[in-house]
N, C-alpha and C positions, 0 to 999 in steps of 0.2 A: 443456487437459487437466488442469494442476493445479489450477484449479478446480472442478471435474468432481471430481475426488479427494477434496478438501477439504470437498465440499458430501455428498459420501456419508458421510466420518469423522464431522461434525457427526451426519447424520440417525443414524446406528448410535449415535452417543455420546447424543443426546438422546432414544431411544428405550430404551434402556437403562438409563441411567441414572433415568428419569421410572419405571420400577419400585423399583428399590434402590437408591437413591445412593450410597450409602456404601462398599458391598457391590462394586458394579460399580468402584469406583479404587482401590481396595485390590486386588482382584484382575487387575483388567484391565490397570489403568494401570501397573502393577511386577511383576518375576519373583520371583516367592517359592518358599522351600523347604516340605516341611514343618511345619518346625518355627515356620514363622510369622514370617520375618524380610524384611527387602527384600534382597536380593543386592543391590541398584544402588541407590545417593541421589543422584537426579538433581538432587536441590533442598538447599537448607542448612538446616542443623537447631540444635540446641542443643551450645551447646561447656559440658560437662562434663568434671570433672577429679575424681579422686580420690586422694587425699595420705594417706600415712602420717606423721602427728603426731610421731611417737616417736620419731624419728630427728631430726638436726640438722645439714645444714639436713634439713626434710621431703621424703622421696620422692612425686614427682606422678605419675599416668599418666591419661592423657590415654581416656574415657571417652563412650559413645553413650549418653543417657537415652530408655528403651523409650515406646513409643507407648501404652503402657496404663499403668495407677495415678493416682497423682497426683501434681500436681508439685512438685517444689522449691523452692519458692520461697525459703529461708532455706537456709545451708549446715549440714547433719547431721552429728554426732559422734560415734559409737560404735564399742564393739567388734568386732570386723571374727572373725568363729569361722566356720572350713567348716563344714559339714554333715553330713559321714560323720565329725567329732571324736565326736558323739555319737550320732548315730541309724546304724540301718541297714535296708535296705528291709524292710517287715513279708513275713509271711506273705502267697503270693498274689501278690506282686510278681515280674513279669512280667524286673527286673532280675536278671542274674543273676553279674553284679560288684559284690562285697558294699563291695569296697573301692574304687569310684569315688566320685567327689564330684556328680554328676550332679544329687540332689535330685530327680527324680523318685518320683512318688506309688506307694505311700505311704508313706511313713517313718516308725522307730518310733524312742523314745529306748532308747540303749542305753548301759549304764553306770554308774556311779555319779553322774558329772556328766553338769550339762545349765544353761543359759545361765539366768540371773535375769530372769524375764518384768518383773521393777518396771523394770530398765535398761534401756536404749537398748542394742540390737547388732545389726548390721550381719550377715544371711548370706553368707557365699560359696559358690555351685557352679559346675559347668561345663559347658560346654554339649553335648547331647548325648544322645540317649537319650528326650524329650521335648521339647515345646515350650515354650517359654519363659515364656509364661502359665504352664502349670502348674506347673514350679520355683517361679516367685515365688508360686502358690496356697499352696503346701507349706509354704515356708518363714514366708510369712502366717499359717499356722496352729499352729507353731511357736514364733511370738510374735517374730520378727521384724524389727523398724523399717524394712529396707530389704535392698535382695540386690544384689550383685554378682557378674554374670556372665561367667567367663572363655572365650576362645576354646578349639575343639577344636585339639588337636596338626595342624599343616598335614601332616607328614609322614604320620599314619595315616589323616587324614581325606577330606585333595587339595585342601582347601578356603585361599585364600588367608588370612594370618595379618593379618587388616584387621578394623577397625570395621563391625561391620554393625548395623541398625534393628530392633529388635526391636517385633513387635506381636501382637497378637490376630486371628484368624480368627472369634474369637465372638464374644460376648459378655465383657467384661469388666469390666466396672463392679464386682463384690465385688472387685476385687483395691482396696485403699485404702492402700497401702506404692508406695514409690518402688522402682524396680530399674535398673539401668544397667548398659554393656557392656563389658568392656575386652578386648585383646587376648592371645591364648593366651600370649606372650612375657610381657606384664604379669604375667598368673595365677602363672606360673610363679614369678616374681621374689616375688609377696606370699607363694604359699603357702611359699616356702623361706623367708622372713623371717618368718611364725609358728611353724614348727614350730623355726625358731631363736632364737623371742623368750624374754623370760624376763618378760613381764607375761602374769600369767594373773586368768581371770576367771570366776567360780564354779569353780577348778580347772579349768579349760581355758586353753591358751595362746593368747593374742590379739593383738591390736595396736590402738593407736586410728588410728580411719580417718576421715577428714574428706570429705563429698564437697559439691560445691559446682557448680549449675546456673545458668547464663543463657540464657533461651530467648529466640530472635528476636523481632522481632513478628509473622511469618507461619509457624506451625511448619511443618518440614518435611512433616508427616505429611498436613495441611488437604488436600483435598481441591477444597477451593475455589478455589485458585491454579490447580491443573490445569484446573476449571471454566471458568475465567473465559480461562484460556489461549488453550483451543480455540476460544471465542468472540469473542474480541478478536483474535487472529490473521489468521483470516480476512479482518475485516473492513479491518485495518491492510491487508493486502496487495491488499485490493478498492480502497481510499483511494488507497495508493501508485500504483496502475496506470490508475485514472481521471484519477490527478493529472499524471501524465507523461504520459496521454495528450492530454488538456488544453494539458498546455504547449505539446508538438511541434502540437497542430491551431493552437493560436496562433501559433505561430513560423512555421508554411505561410502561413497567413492572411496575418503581415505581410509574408512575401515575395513575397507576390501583389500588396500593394498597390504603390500608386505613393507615392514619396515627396510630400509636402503642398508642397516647395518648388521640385521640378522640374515640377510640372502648371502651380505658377505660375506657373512663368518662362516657360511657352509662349507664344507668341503670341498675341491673340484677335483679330478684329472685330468692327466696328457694320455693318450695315448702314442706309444714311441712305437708302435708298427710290430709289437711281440707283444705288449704286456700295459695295463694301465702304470702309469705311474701317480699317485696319491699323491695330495697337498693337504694341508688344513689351511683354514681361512681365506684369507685374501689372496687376489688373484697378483703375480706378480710381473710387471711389465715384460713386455715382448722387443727380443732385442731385434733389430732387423738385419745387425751385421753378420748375426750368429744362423747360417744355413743351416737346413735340414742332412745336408750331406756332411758336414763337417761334424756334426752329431754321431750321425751311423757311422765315421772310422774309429770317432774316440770312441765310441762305446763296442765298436767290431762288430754291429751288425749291420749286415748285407741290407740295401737300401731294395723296398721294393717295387715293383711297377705300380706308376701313376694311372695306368690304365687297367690295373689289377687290382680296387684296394678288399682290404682286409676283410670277409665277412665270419670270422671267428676269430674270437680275442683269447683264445685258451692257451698257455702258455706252453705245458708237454702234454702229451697224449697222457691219459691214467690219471690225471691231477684232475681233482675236484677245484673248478672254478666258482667263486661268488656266483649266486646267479643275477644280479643288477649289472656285471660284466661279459653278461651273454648278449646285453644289447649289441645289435649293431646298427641301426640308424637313429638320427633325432628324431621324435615325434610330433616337432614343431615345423621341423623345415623338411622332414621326408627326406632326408642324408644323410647318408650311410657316414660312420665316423673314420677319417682317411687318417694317418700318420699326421702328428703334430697338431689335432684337433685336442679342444681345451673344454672339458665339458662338466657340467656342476651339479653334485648329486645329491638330489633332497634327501629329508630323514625317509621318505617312504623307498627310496634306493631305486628312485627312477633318476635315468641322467640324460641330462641336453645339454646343447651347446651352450656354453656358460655365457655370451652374450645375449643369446636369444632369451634365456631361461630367465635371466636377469631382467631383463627388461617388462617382461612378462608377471614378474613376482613385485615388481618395485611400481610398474608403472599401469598395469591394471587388474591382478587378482593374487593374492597370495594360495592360492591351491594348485596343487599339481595338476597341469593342462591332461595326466593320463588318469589316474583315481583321484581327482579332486579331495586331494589331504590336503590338510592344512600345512604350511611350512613352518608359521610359527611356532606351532605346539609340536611337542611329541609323537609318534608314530601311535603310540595307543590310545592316546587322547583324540586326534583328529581325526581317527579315523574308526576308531572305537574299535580295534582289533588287531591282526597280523593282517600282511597282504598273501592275499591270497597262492601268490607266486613264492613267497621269502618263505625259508626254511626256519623251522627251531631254531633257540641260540643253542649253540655246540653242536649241530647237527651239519652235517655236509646234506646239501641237496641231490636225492635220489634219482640216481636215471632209470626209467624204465626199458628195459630190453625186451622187445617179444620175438619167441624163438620161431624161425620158420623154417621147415621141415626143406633141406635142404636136396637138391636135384642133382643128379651127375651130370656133365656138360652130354649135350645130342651128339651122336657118334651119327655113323653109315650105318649100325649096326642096330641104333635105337629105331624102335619100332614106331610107326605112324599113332597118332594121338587118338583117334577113335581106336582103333585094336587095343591099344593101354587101356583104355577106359573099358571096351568090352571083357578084357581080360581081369580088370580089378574087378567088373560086377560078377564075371561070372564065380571069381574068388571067391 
């Protein structure tokens, strides 16, 4: 099911995105307000600080650089002047608190003073009223270096007194000045330390204000980290789950098989053409010098046809044979077991071809291929009984004989088969 889930967020995400990229993580991928900012920074951004010079040691507050302008690269020095020191909204403006600091458009100069366009100074307004693009447009056009935006009052707003992300919903590219965030509490602290300072600049009271940016190397804002998320994601967690499944089918696999040194230590025989001959354990190599015929003289039995082999292993008539020695073909390869065949007898006293058998117990199931016993364990443990064929211990296996009423051979003189029959009914 969670991949079922996972396989639909991709298709919705790469069909949507393959129209507007940019468009579609910006809005889709974060909660924004109006005014163009991320309520949420799920990812890390740039640590920005802003310091007042003037003081000794210098006052820092700690600052968000907006997602549109350009960036900092080198730390800025200037004048730090609000906005409503000397403008106030023109005619037409939709503001209708003459004495907010807001900087929304459009603002007109009012006064006698107004800031030195040759210098470096730093705006400040606060947030509120417009979007945060368009403050920084304003004070851009104002002559400007850079703008510093304070938070709204948490109390009238409801809004937590935190660092938020400031960006654009359009187009922003004319904005070519830095802007950065601080918190309503900061605001408050610098604007009560200008209107308490005693450095003024073109006749306005100021302060110098230092700001100083290091951006990650993945900015917060990229787009392309979210990209690459959604797409590497999945596939780690398709990886993960083929991978463990993998393992555990390996780990059945090797509980299945038979361990390589308990098959060996089985028992096996030869069959020499009269009679098994027994081993224990381990199989021992095959010479290729030593023939089959050179065999049958030293042991004086008559070698016999290749084209006749063996289908009864009983050694003299009247002698009680084991019965797992009654076998005569493998059950694996359906071959009958010829002179010089080498064959390995589980505990449930079935035998095969000691290669085949082996291969079988080591390399994919430890059970007997004919009653599925176990080889490892015991004959009464594996198989929770006697087999059904094996006799009692100390019991020879029983033959059964059924007697059948025996016939004299048909003479010339033995009468035709219907007159017998008529002759026995009429008996």
């Amino acid at each position: 099911m969670a991949r079922v889930l996972m396989a639909l967020l991709i298709l919705v995400c790469v069909l949507q995105v393959h129209a507007h990229p940019m468009t579609f993580f910006l809005h889709k991928l974060s909660a924004t307000s109006p005014e163009g900012n991320w309520l949420w920074g799920w990812v890390w951004g740039a640590e920005s600080t802003v310091s007042i010079v003037d003081r000794s040691p210098p006052l820092t507050f700690h600052s968000r650089p907006a997602a549109f302008g350009t960036e900092l690269n080198e730390p800025l020095l200037g004048y730090v002047i609000p906005l409503s020191s000397f403008t106030k909204p023109c005619k037409g403006n939709q503001t209708t608190d003459h004495d907010s600091n807001s900087g929304c458009p459009s603002l007109c100069v009012s006064g006698p003073h107004e800031p030195d366009p040759t210098e470096t100074w730093i705006a400040l307004v606060q947030r509120g009223g417009c979007a945060f693009v368009e403050k920084v447009r304003e004070a851009q056009r104002l002559g400007a270096k850079a703008v510093v935006v304070g938070g709204e009052n948490p109390d009238l707003s409801g809004l937590p007194d935190t660092l938020v992300n400031m960006y654009s919903k359009g187009d922003a590219s004319d904005v070519t000045i830095h802007s950065t965030y601080i918190k309503y509490s900061d605001y408050k602290d610098l604007s009560v330390l200008i209107k308490s300072s005693t450095t003024s600049h073109a006749g306005l009271q100021t302060l110098s204000l230092l700001i100083t940016t290091q951006y990650s190397a993945w900015e917060w804002y990229s787009p392309i980290i979210t990209f690459i998320v959604i797409l590497i994601l999945p596939s780690c967690l398709t990886f993960i789950t083929l991978l463990i499944h993998r393992v555990r089918m390996a780990r059945a696999a090797q509980r299945d098989r038979a361990p390589e040194g308990i098959v060996k230590n089985l028992p096996w025989r030869v069959w020499n053409g009269t009679a098994w001959e027994k081993h224990e354990g381990t199989v021992l190599p095959t010479h290729p010098s030593t023939s089959t015929n050179e065999a049958d003289l030293e042991s004086g039995v008559p070698e016999q046809s290749e084209s006749h082999p063996s289908t009864s292993h009983e050694a003299e008539p009247g002698v009680a044979v084991p019965w797992c020695e009654t076998q005569v073909e493998c059950a694996i390869c359906l071959s009958e077991f010829v002179k010089g065949d080498r064959v390995r007898e589980l505990p449930c006293h079935h035998i095969f071809h000691l290669d085949e058998v082996d291969a079988w117990l080591i390399n994919r199931k430890k059970l007997c291929p004919v009653c599925k016993a176990d080889v490892t364990q015991p004959w009464h443990l594996s198989h929770g009984g006697k087999s059904p064929a094996s006799p009692s211990d100390g019991e020879e296996p029983s033959v059964q004989v059924t007697s059948r009423p025996t016939t004299p051979p048909a003479t010339e003189r033995t009468p035709l088969l219907r007159n017998h029959d008529q002759s026995v009914d009429s008996s």
